[in-house]
VOPAGU-2260 file (C-alpha; in pm, 1 decimal, decimal comma):
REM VOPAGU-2260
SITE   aa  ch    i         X         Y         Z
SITE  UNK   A    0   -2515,4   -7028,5   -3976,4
SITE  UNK   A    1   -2487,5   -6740,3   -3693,1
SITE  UNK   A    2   -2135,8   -6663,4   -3654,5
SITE  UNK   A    3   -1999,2   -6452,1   -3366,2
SITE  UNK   A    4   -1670,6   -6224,7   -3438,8
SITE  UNK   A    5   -1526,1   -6120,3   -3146,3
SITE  UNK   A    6   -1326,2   -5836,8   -3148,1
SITE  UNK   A    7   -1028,8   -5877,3   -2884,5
SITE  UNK   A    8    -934,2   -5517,8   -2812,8
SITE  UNK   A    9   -1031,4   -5211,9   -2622,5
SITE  UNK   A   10    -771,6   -5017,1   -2708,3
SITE  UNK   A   11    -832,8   -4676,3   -2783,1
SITE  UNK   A   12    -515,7   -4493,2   -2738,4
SITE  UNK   A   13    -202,3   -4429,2   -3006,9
SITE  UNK   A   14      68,2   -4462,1   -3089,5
SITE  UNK   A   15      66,4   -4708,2   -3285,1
SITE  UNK   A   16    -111,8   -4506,7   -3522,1
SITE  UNK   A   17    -447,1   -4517,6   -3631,9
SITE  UNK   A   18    -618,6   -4571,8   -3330,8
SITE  UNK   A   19    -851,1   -4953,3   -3293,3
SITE  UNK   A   20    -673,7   -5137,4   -3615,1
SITE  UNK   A   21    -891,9   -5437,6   -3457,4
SITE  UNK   A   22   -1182,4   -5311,5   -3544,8
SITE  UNK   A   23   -1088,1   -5241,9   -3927,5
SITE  UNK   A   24   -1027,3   -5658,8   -3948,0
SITE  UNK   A   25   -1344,2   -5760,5   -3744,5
SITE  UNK   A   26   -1517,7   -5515,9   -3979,9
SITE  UNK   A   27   -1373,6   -5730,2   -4274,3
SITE  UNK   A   28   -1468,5   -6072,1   -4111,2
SITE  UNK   A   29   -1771,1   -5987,7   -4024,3
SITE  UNK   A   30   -1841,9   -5872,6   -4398,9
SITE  UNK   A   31   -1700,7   -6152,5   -4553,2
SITE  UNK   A   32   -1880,5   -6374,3   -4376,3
SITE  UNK   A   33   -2184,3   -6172,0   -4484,6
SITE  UNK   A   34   -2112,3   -6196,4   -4798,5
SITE  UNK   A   35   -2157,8   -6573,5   -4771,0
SITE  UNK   A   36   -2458,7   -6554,9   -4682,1
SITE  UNK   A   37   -2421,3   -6606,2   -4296,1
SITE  UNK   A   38   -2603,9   -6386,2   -3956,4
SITE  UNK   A   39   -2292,9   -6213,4   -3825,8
SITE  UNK   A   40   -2270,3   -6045,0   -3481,3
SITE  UNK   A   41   -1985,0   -5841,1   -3419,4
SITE  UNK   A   42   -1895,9   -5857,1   -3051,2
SITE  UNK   A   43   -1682,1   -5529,1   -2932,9
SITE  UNK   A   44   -1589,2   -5576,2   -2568,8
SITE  UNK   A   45   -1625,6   -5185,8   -2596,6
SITE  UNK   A   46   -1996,1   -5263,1   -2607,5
SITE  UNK   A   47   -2025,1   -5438,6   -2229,3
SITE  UNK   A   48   -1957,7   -5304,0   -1900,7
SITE  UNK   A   49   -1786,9   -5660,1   -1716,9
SITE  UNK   A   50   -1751,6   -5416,9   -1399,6
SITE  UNK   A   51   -1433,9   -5363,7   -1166,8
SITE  UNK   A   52   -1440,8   -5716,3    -982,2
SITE  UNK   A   53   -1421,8   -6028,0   -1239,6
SITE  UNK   A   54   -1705,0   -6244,4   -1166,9
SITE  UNK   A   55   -1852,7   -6491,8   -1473,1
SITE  UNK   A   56   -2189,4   -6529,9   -1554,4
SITE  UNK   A   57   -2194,3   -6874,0   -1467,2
SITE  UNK   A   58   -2101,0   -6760,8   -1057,6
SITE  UNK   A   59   -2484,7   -6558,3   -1067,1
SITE  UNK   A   60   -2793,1   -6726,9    -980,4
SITE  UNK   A   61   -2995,5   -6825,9   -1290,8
SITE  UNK   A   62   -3165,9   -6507,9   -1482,0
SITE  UNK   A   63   -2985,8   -6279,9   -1146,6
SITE  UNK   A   64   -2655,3   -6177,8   -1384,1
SITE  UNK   A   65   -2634,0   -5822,7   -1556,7
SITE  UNK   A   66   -2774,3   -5769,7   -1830,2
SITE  UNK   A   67   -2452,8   -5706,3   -2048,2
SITE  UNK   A   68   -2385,9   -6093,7   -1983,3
SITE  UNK   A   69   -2709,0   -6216,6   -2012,6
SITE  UNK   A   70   -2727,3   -6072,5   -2353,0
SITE  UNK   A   71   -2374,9   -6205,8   -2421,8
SITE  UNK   A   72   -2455,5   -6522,5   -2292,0
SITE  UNK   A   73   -2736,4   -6586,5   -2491,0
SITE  UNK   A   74   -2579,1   -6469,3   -2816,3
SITE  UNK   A   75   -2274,2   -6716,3   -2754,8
SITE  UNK   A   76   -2523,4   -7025,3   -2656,8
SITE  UNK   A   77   -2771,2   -6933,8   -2980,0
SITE  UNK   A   78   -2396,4   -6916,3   -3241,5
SITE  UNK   A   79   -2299,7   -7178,6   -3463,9
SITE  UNK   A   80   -1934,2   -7052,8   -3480,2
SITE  UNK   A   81   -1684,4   -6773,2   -3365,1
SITE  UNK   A   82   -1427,0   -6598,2   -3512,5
SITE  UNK   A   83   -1163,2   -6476,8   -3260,9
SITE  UNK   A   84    -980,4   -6136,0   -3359,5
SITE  UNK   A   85    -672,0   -6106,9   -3161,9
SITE  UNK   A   86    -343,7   -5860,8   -3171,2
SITE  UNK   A   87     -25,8   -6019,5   -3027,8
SITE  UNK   A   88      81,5   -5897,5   -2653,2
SITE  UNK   A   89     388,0   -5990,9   -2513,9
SITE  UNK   A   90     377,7   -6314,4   -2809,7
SITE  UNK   A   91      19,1   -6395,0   -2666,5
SITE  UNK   A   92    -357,3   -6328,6   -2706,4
SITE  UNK   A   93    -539,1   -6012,9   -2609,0
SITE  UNK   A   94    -563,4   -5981,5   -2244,1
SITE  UNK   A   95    -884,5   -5837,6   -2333,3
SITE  UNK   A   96   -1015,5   -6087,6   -2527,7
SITE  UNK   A   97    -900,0   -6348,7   -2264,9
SITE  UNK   A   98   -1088,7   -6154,5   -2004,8
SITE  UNK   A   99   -1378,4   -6110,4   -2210,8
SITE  UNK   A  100   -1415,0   -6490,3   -2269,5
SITE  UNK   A  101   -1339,6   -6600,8   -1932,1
SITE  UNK   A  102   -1715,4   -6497,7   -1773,2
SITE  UNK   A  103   -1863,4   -6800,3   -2000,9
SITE  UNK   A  104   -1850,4   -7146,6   -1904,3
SITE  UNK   A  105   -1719,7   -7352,2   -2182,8
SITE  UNK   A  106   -2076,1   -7486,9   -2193,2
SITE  UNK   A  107   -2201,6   -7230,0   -2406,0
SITE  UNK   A  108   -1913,8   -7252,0   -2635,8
SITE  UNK   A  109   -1911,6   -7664,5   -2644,6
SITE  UNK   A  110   -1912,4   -7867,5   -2955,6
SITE  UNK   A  111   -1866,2   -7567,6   -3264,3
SITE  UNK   A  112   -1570,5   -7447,1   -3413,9
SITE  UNK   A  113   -1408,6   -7141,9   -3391,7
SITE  UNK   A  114   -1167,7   -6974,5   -3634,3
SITE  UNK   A  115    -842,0   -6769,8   -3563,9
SITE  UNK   A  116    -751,3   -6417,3   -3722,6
SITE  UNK   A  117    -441,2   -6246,4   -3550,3
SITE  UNK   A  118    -325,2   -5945,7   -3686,1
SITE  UNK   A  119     -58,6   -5666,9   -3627,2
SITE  UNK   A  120     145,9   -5342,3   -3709,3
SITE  UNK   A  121     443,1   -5535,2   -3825,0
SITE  UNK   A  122     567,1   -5811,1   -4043,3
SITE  UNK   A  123     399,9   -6109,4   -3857,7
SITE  UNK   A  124      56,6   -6081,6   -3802,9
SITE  UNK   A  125      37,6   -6201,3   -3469,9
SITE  UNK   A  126     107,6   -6492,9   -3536,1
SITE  UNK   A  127     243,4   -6616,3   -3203,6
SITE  UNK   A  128     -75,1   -6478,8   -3096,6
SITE  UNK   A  129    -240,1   -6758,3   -3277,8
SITE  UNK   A  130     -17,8   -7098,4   -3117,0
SITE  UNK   A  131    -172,4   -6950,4   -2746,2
SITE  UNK   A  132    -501,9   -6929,6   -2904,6
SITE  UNK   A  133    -543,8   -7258,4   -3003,3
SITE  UNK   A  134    -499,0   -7452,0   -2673,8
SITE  UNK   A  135    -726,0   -7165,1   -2467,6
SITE  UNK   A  136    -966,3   -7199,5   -2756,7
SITE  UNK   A  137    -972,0   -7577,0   -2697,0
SITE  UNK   A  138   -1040,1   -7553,7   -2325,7
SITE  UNK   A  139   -1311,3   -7325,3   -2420,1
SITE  UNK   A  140   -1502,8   -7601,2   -2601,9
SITE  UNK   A  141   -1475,4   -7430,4   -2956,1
SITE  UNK   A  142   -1200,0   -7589,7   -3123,1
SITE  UNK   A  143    -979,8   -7418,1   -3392,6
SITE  UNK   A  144    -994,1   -7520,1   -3725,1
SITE  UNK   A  145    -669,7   -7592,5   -3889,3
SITE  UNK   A  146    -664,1   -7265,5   -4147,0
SITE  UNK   A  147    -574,7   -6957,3   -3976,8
SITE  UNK   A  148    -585,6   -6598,1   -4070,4
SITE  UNK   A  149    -287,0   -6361,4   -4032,9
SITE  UNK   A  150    -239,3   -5981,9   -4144,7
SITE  UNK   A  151      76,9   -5808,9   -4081,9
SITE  UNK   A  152      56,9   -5403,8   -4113,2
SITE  UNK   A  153    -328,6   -5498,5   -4078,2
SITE  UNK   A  154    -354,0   -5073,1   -4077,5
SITE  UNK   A  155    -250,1   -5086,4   -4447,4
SITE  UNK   A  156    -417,3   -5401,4   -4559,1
SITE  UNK   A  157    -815,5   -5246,1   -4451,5
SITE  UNK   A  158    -983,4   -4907,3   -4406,5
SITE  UNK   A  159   -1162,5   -4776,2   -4106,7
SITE  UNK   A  160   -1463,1   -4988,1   -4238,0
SITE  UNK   A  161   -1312,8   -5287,4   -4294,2
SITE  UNK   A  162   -1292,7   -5254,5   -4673,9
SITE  UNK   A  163    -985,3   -5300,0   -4890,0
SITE  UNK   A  164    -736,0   -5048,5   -4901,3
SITE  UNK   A  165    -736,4   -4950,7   -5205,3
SITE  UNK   A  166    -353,0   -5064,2   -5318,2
SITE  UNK   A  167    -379,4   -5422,9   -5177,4
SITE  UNK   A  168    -460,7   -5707,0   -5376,9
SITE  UNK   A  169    -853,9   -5739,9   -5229,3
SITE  UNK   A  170    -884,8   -6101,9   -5474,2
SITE  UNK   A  171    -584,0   -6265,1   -5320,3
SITE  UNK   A  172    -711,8   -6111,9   -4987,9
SITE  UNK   A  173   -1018,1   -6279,5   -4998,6
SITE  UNK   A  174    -921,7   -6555,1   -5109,1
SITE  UNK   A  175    -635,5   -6596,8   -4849,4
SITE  UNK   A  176    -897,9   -6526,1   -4569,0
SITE  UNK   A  177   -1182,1   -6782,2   -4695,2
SITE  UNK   A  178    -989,7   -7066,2   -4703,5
SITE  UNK   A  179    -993,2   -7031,2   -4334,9
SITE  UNK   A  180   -1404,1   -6896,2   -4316,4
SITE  UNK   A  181   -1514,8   -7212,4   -4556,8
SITE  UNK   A  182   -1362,6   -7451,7   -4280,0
SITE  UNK   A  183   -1543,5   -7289,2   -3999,7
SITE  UNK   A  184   -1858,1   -7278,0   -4200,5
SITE  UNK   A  185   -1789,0   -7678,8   -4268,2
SITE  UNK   A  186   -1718,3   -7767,7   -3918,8
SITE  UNK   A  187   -2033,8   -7543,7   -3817,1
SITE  UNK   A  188   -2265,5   -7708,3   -4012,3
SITE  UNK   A  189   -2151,2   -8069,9   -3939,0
SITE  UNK   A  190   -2124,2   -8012,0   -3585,7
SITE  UNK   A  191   -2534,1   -7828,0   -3650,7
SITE  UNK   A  192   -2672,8   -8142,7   -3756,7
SITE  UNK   A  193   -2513,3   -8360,8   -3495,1
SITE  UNK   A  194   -2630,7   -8100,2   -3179,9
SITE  UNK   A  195   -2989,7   -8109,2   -3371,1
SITE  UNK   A  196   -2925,3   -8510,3   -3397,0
SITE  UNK   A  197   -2818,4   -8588,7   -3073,1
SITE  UNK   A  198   -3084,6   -8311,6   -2912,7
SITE  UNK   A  199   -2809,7   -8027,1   -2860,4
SITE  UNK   A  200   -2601,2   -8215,8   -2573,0
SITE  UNK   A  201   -2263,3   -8391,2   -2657,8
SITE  UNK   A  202   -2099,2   -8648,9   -2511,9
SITE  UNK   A  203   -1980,0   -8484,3   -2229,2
SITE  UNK   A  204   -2256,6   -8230,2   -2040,4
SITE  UNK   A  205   -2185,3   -7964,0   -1833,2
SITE  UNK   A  206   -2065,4   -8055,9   -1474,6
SITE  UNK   A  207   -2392,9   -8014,8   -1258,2
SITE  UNK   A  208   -2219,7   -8009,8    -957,3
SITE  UNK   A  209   -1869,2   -7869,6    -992,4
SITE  UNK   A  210   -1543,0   -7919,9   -1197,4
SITE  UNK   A  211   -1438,4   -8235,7    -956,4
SITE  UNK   A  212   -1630,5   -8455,3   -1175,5
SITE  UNK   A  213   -1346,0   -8457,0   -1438,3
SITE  UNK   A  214   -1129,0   -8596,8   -1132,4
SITE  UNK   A  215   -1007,2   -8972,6   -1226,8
SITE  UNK   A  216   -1167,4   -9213,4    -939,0
């Protein structure tokens, strides 16, 4: 399976000290789901230049869109599954990872799972994070398995790498976060074989017109 981890910050800046604790946990997904066996692409929204004006791939002419979202596009359409990294703002998702996600129709993302891994400074993980996360994850067209991952004091949990710090209990750890990996991987492969059955198009295709053809008669 080729699973995407999307990092949902581009925070730089302290306090709250050290600097980017988002990357230290989509360092550790990313490895564990190496460590299964799986092609992992760690997405940093660092990495792309979406310009000052918001405007999605999907509003360019075909092939005409940057580059940055061509790439992105094509890595999100080729995945089998995401993993969504998210602090907790305000008791929501990332603004930046909701910006990030919103130039990609929900085409690209249609029929796979995704996974959810909030994580914060304090004592709960971003956990109200997650409950936001699950219906804008469903509009998306990657639905949320039922396992979540959350990490409170995420900075003392992983190092800068993503490895274990080394006065956490790393087997619990892992075992805590795969119970939530081994459902994505389940969903990613069932919903594999029915895209490859039913020749990669679900039961309900991308508008070819415009969103109106949801409308009831």
């Amino acid at each position: 399976m080729k699973i995407l981890v999307f990092l949902g910050s581009i925070r730089t800046s302290t306090p709250p000290q050290p600097a980017r604790v988002g990357e230290r946990v989509a360092k550790a997904c990313a490895a564990q789901c190496s460590r299964d066996g799986h092609e992992v692409v760690l997405i940093d929204p660092l990495d792309y230049d979406l310009g000052d004006v918001f405007k999605p791939h999907f509003s360019y002419a075909q092939g005409r869109a940057p580059l940055p979202l061509e790439h992105l596009a094509s890595e999100i359409a080729s995945a089998d599954g995401y993993v969504m990294v998210s602090p907790e703002y305000n008791h929501s998702m990332s603004p930046a990872l909701m910006h990030l996600l919103n130039h990609f129709g929900s085409s690209l993302f249609a029929f796979k799972p995704s996974a959810i891994v909030t994580y914060s400074a304090g004592q709960w993980g971003g956990v109200r994070a997650a409950v936001g996360m699950r219906t804008f994850l469903s509009e998306l067209g990657c639905l949320p398995v039922s396992a979540m991952v959350h990490i409170p004091a995420a900075h003392t949990v992983f190092a800068a790498d993503g490895s274990f710090a080394p006065e956490v209990d790393s087997t619990r750890w892992v075992s805590y976060i795969e119970r939530t990996f081994s459902q994505l991987i389940w969903w990613a492969e069932a919903a594999g074989r029915e895209r490859a059955r039913s020749g990669g198009t679900g039961p309900s295709p991308a508008f070819l017109r415009d969103p109106t053809q949801r409308n009831a008669p």
